[in-house]
N, C-alpha and C positions, 0 to 999 in steps of 0.2 A: 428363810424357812422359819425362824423365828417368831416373827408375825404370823405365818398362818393366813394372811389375806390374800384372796383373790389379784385386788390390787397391786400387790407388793409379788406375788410370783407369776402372773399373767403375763406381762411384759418381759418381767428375764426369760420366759419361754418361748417368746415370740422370737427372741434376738437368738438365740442359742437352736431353734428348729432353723433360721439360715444358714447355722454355722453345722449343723451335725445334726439331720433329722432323727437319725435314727436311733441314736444317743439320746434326744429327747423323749425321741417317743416309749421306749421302755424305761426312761425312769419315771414318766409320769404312770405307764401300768405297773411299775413296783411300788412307788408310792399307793395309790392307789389299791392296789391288793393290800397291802399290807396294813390299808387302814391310817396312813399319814395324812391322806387330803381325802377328804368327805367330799359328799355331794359329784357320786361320778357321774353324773351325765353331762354336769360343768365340764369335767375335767377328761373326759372317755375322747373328747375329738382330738384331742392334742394326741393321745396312742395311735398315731397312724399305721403303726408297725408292729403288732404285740410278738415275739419271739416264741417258736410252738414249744421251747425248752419251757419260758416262764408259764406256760397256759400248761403242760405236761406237769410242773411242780404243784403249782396250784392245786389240778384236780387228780393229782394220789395225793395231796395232804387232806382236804375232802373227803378222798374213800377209805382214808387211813389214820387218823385222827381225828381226836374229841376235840371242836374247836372251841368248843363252851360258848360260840355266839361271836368268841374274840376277833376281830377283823373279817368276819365271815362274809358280810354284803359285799367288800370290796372286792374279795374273792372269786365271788359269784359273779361279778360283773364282767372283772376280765374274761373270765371262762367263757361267757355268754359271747363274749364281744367278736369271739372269732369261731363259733359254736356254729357246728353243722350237721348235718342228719348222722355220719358215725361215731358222733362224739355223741351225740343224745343214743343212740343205740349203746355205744358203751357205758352210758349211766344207768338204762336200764337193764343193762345183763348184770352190773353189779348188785342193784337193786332185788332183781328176781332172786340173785345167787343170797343175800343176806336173808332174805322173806324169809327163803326156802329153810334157809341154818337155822331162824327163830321160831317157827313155824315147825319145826322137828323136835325141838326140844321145849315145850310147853311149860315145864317148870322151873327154868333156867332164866334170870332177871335179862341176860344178856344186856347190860348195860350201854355199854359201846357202838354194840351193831346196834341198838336202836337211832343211838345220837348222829352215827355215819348216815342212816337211812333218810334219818329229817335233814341233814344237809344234802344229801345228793337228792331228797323232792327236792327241795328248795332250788337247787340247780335249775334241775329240769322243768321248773316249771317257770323258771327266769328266762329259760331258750323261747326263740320266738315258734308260736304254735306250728307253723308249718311244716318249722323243722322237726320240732319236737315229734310229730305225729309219723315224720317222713323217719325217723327213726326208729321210733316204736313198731310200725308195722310189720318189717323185716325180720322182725324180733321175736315176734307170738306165734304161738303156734293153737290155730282155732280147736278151741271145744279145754285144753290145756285150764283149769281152775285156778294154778297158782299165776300162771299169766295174767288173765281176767283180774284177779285179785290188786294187781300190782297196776296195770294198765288202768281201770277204772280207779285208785284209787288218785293216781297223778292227774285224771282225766277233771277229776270231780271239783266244780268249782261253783256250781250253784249256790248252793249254802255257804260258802266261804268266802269273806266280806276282806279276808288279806290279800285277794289274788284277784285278777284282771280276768275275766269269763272271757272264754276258749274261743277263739276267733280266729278262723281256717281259710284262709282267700284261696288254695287251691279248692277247685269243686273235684276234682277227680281224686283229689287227698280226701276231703272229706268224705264221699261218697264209699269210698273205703274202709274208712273208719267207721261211718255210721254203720254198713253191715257188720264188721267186724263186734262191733257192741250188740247191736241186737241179734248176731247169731251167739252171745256171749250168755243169753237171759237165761235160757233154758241151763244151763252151766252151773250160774250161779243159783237158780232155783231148787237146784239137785244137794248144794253144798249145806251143810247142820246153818253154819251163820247164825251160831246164837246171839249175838249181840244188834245184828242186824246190819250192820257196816258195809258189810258186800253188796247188798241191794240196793243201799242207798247209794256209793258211788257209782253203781252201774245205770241206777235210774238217771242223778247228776248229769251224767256223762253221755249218755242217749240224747237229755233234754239241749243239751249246747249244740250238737251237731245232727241230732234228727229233725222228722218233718212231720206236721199233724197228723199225719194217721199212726204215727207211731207213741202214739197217747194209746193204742192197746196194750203196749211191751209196759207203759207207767203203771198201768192200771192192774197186769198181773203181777208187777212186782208190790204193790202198795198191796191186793190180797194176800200174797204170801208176808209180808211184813205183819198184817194186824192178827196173821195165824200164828206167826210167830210168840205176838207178845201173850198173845191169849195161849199157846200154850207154856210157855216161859211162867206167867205167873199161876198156874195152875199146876205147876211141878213146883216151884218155890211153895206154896200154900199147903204142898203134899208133906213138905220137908228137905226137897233137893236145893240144895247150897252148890251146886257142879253150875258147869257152864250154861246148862239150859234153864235152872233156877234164876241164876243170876240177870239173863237175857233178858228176861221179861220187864223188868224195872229200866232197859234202858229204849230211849222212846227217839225215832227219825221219824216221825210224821211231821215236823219242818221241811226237813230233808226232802222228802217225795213232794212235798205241797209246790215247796219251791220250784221242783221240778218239773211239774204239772204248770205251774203258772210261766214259766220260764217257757218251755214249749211250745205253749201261747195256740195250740189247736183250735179247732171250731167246736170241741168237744170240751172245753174246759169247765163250762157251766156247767153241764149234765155229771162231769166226773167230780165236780163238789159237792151237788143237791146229794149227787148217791151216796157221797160217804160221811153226811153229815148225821143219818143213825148209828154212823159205826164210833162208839166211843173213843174208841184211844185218836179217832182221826176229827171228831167234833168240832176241838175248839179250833184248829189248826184251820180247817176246812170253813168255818165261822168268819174267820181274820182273811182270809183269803178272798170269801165274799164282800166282805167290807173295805179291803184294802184301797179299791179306787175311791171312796168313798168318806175315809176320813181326809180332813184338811192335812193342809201340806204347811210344815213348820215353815215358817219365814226364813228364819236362818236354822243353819246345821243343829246348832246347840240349842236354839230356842225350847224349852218346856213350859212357856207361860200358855196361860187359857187365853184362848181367842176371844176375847171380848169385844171386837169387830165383827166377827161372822155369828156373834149370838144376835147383836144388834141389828145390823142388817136381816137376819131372819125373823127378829120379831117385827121388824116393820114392814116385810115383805119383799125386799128389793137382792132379796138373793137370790142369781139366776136359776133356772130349773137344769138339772139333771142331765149330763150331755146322752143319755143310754138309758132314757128312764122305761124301755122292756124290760132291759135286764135288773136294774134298781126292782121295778115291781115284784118279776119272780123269785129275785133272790129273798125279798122282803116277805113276800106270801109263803115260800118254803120255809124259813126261818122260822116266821110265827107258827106255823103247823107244828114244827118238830118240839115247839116249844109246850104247845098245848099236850101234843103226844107224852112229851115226859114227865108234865104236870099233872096227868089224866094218873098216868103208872105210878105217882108217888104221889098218895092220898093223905101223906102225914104232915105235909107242908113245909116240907125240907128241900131245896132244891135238887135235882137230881145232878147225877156229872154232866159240868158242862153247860149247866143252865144258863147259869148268870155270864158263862165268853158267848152263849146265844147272842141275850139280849144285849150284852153291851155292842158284838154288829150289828144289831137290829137297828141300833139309837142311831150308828152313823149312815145306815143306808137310806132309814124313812125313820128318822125319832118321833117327827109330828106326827105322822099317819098312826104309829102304833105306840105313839106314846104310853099308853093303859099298860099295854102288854110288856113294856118294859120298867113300868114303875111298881110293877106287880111282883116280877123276880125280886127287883132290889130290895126292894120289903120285905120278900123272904129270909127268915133267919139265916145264919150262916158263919161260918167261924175261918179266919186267916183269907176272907175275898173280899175286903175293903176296898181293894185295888181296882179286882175288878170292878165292881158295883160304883164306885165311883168316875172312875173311867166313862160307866154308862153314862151315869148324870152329868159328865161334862159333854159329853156328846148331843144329851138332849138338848140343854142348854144353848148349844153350837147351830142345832137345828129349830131354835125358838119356841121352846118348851119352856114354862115355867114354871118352877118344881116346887110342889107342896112342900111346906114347911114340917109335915111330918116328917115325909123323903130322907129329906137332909138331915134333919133334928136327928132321927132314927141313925142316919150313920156318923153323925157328929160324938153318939153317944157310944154306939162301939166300940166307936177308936178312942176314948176318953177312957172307956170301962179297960178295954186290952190294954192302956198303958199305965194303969192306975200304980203298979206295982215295979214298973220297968220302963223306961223308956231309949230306944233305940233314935240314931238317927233315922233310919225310914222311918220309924214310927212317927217322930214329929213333923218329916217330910209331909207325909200322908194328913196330918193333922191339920198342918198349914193348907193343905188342896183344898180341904173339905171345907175348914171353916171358912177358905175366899168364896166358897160359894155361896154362903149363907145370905148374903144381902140380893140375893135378886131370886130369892122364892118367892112365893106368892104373899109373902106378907114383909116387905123388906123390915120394918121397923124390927119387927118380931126374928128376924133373921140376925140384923146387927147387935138383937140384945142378949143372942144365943151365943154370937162373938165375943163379945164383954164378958156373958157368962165364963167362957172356956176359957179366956186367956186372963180368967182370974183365979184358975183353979190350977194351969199349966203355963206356968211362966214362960210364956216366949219374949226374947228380948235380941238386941238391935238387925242384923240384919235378918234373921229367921222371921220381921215383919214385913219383910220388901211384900212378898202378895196377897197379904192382908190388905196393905195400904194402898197397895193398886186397885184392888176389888171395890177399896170403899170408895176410889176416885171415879169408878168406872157406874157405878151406881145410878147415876143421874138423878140422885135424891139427897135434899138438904138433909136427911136422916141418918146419913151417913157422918156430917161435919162435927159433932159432940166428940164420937168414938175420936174421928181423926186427929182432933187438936189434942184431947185424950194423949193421944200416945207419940206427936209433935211434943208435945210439951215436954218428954223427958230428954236432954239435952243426948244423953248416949244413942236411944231410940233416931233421935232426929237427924244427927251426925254420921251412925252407919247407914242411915235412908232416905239423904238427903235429895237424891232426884226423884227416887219415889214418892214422898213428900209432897213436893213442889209439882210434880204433875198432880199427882191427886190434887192440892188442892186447885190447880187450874183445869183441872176435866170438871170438875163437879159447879166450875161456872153459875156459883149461886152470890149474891150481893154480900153473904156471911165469911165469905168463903175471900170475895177481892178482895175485903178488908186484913184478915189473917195475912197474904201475900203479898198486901203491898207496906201490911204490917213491921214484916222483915226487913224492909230499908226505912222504915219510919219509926224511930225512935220513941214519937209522940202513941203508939199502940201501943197496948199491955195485951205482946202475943207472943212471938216466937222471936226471939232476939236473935241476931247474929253474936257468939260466941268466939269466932276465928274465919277467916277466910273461909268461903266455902270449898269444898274438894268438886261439888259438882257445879261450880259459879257458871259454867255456858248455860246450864240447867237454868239456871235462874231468872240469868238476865232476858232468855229465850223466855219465859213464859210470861216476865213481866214485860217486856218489849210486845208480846204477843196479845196480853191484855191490855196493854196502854190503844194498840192502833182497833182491839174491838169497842175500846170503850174512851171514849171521850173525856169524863169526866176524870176516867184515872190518871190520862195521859196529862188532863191539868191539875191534878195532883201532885204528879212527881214533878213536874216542872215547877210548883213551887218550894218543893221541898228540897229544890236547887240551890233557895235562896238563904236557907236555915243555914245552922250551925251543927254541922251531923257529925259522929263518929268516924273515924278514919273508915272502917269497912263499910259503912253505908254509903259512903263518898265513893268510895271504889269502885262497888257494887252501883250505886246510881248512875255513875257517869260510864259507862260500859251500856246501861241501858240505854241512855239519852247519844248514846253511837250507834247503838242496834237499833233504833229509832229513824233515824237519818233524816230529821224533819230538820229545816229552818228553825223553828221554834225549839225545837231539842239542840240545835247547836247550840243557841242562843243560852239556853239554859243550861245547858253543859258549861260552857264558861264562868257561871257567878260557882262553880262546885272551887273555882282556882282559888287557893287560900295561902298566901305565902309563907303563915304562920304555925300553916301543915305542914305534920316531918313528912307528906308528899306534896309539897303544893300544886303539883299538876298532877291530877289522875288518870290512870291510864288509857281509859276511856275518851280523855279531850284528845290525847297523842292521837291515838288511833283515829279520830273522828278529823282532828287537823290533818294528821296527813292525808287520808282520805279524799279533802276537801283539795290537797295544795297538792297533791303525786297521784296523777294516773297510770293504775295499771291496765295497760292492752296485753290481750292474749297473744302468745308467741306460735307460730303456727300450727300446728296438732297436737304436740306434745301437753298434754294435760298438766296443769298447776305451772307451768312455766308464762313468765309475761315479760317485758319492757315495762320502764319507768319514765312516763312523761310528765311536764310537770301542765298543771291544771289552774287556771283563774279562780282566785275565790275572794275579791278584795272586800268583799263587805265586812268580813272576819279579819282583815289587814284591819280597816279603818276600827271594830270596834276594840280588836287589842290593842292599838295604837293610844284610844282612847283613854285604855285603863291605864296606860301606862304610864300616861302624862295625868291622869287625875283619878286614880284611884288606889289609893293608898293601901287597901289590903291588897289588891293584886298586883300594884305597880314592879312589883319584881319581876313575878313569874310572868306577864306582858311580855318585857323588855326579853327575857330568854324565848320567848314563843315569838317573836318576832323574829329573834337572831338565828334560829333554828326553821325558819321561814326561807331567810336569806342565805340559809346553807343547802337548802333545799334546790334553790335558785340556779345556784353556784353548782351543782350535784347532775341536775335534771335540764337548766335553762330557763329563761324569764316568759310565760307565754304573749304571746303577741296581744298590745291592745292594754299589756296593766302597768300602770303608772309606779313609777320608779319610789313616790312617796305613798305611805300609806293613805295619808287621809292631808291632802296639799290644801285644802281649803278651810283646816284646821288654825293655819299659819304660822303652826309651829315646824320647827327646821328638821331634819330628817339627812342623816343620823341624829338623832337629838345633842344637844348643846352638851351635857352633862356626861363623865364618863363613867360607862359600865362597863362591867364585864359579866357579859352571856354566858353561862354555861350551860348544858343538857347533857345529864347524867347519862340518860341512856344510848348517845347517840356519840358521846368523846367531840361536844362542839366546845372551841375555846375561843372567842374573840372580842377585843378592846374597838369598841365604836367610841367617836369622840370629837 
């Protein structure tokens, strides 16, 4: 238990369930509960037995203490583990009974009951739905508001990005529930719900287990919510600070949207267009239309700008639209509503909501309506950089190419707002804006907007990563000043070292090979290597990748095999001339062997020798797994053999790459067909006459040939 490894207690529990099942299986549900071994669903199959004592202590400490979070999931699992329809009944009666006591006394913190009530959700919403629901219905009693209250609140999981949406394989359980909520609407319709919470769970909760026509029960709770807020802030504005003052300022038009989208009726289009005049449901309802519509991040985390799908749609080969009716209406509606609120405010101020219009407009049809959305953006406005930016990368995305006022104009907002202050998101936002500068319609005039700003607002090493990306993606030599520009400060280059190096190989200009191949070439006055690089795959990959587009580099580096280089250019060279895998790159890989280097074999020949002398075959399915054969490659015998006997700078490291050869042999086998002497018509004798001793550092060879 010490360790803590899988490893290390898997096995003693394998041995110990033959010896006394049942003895293992509740200490692993005590451990377990109690938080000693993580990850239970490793470890849940070993409890084949959980004790209704240990599941009874569990869940009264649950409804009875404050666990502060302390061992709490491990708790919940066991409980879960053996959870059945009147255990989830008995979390809800507790549940109702605590509402009811906090619920009575309105100005009471009740501390405790609240922190019980968030562990016993949590419970119930870890039971498997079937159950949970085969519980609950026993439980309620229809038309009853504090039920509803309680029941839609566990139910609700739409908007809720911590919890698994409600998924009911009984039809006749569902079918149950689903009446049971919608005969719940009218209920909660009736109830104050100044804050609005009740309707949002009950819409939630409709939308997982009902069916399209019941987009009527969404649509009168979404009316009752926008009366709500409308009259919530019109009692705050009166003066009431009470719970219906308060109301107003808090907004679930996510909530209902999601719900409505989640639903997924035949009716979802028409119940967006309608509540896209309704303000408080505008922008929510906006995003909703657009949602199929923006691109889809690559990865999870990804936030960079797609600078593939802008390309692709400036040159046309972005496919069309899988739904392009609905694209159209939703685009045509959009723009109207736009016009309508620009018609109503004649002072040139955007109205609410304008600018989360147009920034779905960019992603649904940016080309088609481009004007109409470069129009808002232009409209003054205060604290909606975000937005308005947003639009313009979406136009972008859609092959729009944005006038240089556009950007300038919001380049200089965000400059003016941080003059005095600057926040992270403020520089965040800074750095979006100005990567976009270089593919407006005037790049030169774009990059020298960039220079301007980041002479005025210091950004420094990795706060350039999308700068530097921007100015590689360019595909203009107009870009390569700025970049060497800001390459050239050693700290700069060091935290942006693969952004760098792609930039400079996307921008594939003649100015540009020189600067990169510069890096391993001592003989240019450009970007030196410093230290190892931290992104060296980075490097080798793109000079490897420029060597086989371009010919002339590729006989470049193969002569600069022959020089007299720094140890990291050596390093760094002979890793390319492996990435390479030509003949000729072997070949030139070898003169990199220097025995007078405190490496005299570089990593890159290991790699490229072994390569050449041990095949790896794949081992049957299992991915990354292979056997080791060994492989003919005597040309590379006969010309280390060579150096070995007559070439006095490398004659060392030969004789060890030979003896590491014949360890290789010895490891894997000799293949069939290669001659026991390296190069026999050489005429000299094999092992050679003279005694050495082989070693390879990396590999613990030790052997006297003689």
């Amino acid at each position: 238990m010490r360790n803590l490894g899988p490893h290390y207690i898997q096995p003693a529990l394998e041995n110990l369930r033959q010896i006394d099942p049942a003895w293992a299986s509740e200490w692993v549900a005590t451990q377990v509960g109690e938080g000693v071994l993580y990850e239970q669903e490793y470890w849940l199959p070993f409890a084949t037995t959980i004790p209704d004592a240990l599941i009874e202590q569990y869940l009264q400490r649950v409804e009875t203490e404050d666990l502060k979070n302390g061992h709490f999931g491990g708790m919940i699992s066991i409980i879960v583990a053996r959870a059945d329809a009147n255990l989830a009944a008995r979390v809800f009666a507790k549940l109702r009974a605590l509402r009811c006591g906090v619920d009575g006394e309105p100005g009471v913190p009740h501390e405790l009951e609240w922190q019980i009530m968030r562990q016993l959700e949590a419970v119930f919403r870890g039971l498997p739905d079937d159950i949970a629901a085969a519980g609950m219905l026993p439980s309620v009693t229809t038309g009853d508001p504090l039920d509803v209250k309680v029941a839609a609140g566990l139910l609700s999981r739409v908007a809720r990005s911590d919890v698994e949406p409600l998924r009911i394989a009984d039809d006749d359980l569902m079918a149950r529930l689903r009446a049971y909520l919608k005969s719940s609407v009218d209920v909660v319709l009736r109830q104050d719900d100044f804050s609005g919470e009740e309707k949002a769970n009950l819409a939630s909760s409709i939308a997982q287990v009902g069916k399209p026509e019941d987009m009527v029960d969404l649509v009168r709770l979404i009316r009752a919510d926008i009366e709500r807020v409308r009259r919530g802030r019109a009692a705050h504005a009166a003066g009431d600070r009470g719970p219906l003052g308060h109301g107003g300022a808090r907004s679930y038009a996510s909530w209902h949207i999601a719900a409505v989208m989640d639903l997924n009726g035949a009716g979802v289009e028409q119940v967006l267009i309608d509540l896209l005049p309704e303000p408080e449901y505008r922008a929510e309802a906006a995003a909703a239309m657009a949602r199929d519509f923006v691109p889809k991040l690559e990865r999870i985390f990804d936030r960079t700008f797609r600078y593939d799908l802008m390309w692709a749609a400036r040159e046309g080969s972005t496919p069309p639209p899988g739904d392009n009716q609905r694209r159209t209406r939703f685009a045509a509606t959009l723009d109207a509503e736009i016009k309508r609120l620009r018609e109503q405010n004649q002072e040139g101020k955007p109205g609410e909501g304008l600018k989360e219009l147009a920034k779905s407009l960019a992603a649904i049809d940016g080309r088609g309506y481009a004007s109409a959305v470069l129009d808002v953006i232009a409209m003054p406005g205060q604290w909606d950089q975000y937005t308005c930016l947003d639009a313009a990368e979406r136009l972008l995305m859609a092959g729009v190419v944005l006038p240089a006022t556009t950007a300038f104009a919001l380049v200089d907002s965000i400059v003016e707002r941080t003059e005095k202050w600057t926040q992270d998101s403020d520089r965040h936002l800074l750095r979006r804006i100005l990567a976009l500068c270089p593919f407006v319609d005037d790049p030169a005039a774009g990059i020298a907007k960039m220079r301007d700003v980041l002479g005025k607002r210091r950004l420094g090493g990795y706060e350039l990563r999308e700068l530097v990306t921007s100015l590689g993606e360019i595909r203009s030599d107009a870009a390569v000043d700025l970049l060497y520009e800001l390459a050239s400060d050693a700290a700069n280059f060091e935290q942006c070292e693969d952004n760098f190096i792609n930039a400079f190989a996307a921008l594939d200009a003649p100015r540009v090979h020189e600067l990169l191949v510069g890096i391993v070439d001592p003989n240019v006055c450009g970007i030196a290597l410093a230290h190892r690089p931290h992104r060296e795959d980075v490097l080798v990959a793109r000079l490897a990748e420029l060597a086989q587009r371009r010919p002339e580099v590729a006989a470049r580096l193969r002569d600069l095999c022959e020089g007299d280089l720094p140890e990291l250019n050596r390093h760094v060279l002979s890793k390319v001339m492996h990435w390479l895998g030509t003949p000729e790159a072997l070949a030139a890989n070898l003169n990199l062997i220097d025995d007078a280097k405190p490496s005299p074999v570089p990593r890159g020949i290991w790699d490229q020798l072994e390569t050449a002398f041990v095949e790896r075959r794949p081992y049957g399915r299992t991915p990354n797994a292979f056997t080791q054969h060994a492989r003919a490659s005597n040309e590379i015998r006969v010309r280390l053999f060579r150096m070995a006997i007559g070439d006095a700078k490398r004659r060392k490291s030969a004789f060890m790459l030979l003896g590491q050869i014949e360890k290789w042999r010895l490891e894997h086998g000799r293949p069939t067909g290669e001659p026991r002497h390296p190069d026999f018509a050489s005429g000299q004798s094999w092992p050679p006459e003279e005694s050495l001793v082989l070693r390879t550092s990396n590999s613990g060879f030790d052997r006297t040939y003689s």
